[in-house]
VEXDREN-2710 file (C-alpha; in Angstrom, 1 decimal):
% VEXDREN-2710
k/r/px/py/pz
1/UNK/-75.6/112.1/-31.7
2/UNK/-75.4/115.4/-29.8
3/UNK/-72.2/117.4/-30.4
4/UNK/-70.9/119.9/-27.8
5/UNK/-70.7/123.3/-29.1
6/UNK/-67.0/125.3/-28.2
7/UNK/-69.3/128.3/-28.0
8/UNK/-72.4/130.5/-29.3
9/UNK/-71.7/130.7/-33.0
10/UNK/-70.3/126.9/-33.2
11/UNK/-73.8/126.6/-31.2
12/UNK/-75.7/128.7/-33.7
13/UNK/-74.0/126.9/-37.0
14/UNK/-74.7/123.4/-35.7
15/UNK/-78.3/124.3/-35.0
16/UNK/-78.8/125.4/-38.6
17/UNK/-77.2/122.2/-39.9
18/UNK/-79.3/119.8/-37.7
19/UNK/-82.3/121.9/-39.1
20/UNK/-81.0/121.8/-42.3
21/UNK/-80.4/118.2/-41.9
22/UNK/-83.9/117.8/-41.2
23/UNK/-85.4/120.1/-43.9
24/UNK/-83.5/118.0/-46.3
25/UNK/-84.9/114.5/-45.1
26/UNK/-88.5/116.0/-45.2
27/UNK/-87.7/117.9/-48.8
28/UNK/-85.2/116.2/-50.2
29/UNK/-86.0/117.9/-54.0
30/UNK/-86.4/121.4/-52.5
31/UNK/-83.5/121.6/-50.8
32/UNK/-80.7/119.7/-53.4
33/UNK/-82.5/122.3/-55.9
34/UNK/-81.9/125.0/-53.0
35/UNK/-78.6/123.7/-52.4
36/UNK/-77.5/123.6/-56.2
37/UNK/-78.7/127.5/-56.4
38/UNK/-76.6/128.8/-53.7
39/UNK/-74.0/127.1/-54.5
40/UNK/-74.1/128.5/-58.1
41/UNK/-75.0/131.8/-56.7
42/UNK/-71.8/131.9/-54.7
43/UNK/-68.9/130.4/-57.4
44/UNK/-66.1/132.4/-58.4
45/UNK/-67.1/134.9/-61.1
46/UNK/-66.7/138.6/-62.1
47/UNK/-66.8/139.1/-58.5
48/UNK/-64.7/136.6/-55.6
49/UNK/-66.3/134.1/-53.4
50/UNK/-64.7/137.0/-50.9
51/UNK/-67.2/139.7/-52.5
52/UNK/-70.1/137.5/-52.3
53/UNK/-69.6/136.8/-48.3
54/UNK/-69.2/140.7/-47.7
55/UNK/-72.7/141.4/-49.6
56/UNK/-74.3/138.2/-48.4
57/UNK/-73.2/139.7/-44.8
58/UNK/-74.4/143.3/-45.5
59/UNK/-77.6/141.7/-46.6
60/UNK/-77.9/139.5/-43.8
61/UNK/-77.4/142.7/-41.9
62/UNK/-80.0/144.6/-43.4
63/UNK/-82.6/141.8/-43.0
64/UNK/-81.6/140.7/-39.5
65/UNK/-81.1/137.6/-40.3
66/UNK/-79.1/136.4/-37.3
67/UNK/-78.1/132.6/-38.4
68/UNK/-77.3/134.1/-41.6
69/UNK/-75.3/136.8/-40.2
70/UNK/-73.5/133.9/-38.3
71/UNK/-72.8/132.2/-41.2
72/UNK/-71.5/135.0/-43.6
73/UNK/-69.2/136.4/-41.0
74/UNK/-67.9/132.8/-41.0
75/UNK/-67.8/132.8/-44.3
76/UNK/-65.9/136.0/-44.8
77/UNK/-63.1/134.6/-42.3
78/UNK/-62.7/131.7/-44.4
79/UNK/-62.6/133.4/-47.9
80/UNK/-59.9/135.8/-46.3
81/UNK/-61.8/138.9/-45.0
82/UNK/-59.7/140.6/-42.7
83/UNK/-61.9/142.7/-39.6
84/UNK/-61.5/145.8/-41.4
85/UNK/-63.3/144.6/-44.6
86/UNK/-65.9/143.1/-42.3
87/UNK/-66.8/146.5/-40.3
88/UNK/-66.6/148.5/-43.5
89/UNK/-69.4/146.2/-44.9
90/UNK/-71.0/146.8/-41.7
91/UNK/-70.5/150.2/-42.1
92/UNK/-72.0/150.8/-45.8
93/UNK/-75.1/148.5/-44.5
94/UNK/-75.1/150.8/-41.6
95/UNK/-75.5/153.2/-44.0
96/UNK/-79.2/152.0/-45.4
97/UNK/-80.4/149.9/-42.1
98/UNK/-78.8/152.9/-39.6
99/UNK/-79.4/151.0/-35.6
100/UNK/-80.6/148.3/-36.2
101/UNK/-77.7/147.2/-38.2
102/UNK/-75.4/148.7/-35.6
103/UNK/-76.9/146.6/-33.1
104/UNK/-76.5/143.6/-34.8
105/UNK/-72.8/144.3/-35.8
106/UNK/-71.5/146.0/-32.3
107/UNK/-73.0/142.8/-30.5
108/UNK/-73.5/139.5/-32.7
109/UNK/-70.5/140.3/-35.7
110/UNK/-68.1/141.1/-33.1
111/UNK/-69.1/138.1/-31.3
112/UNK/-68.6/135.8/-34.5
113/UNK/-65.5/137.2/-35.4
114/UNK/-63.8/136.4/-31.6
115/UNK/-65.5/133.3/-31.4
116/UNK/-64.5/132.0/-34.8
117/UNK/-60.9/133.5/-34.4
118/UNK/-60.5/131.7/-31.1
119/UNK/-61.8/128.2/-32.9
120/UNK/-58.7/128.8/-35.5
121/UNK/-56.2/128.7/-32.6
END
């Protein structure tokens, strides 16, 4: 079943879940013990599910990662990040990983963030 994407990140989010999807039918083991680590990784501790997204983003960043940058900047939105948060994040990885960060974050985070804004509404 082939579901219509409302845009590039929805497009770029369900593409990592049919993958996923398929990584998990092939590896079933690895990925519920892959699964069960990030989930663990990413619980409410010392530091909030909120901190976790902002440094899984800035990593993400520093990496360019682009589905992962996708999916932290979603998941910054939906722990409560406000912009601000998000482009200071940006801004210290900007910091380490200078234009190639910047790149990433003047064209694909700002991208994400409208997109996923708009999807709310």
């Amino acid at each position: 079943m082939e579901i219509e994407a409302r845009n590039s990140t929805d497009a770029a989010l369900h593409h990592y879940k049919m993958g996923m999807g398929v990584f998990t039918q092939k590896m079933p083991k690895l990925a519920e013990q892959y699964h069960s680590f990030t989930e663990e990784c990413f619980k409410e501790g010392v530091l909030s599910q909120k901190e976790k997204q902002l440094i899984a983003l800035g990593i993400s960043l520093y990496s360019q990662d682009e589905y992962c940058i996708i999916y932290h900047v979603k998941g910054c939105l939906d722990q409560g990040c406000s912009e601000q948060e998000i482009y200071e994040a940006v801004g210290v990885t900007a910091a380490f990983g200078g234009g190639a960060t910047m790149s990433q974050a003047v064209t694909l985070v700002q991208e994400c963030m409208e997109e996923l804004n708009q999807l709310k509404q």
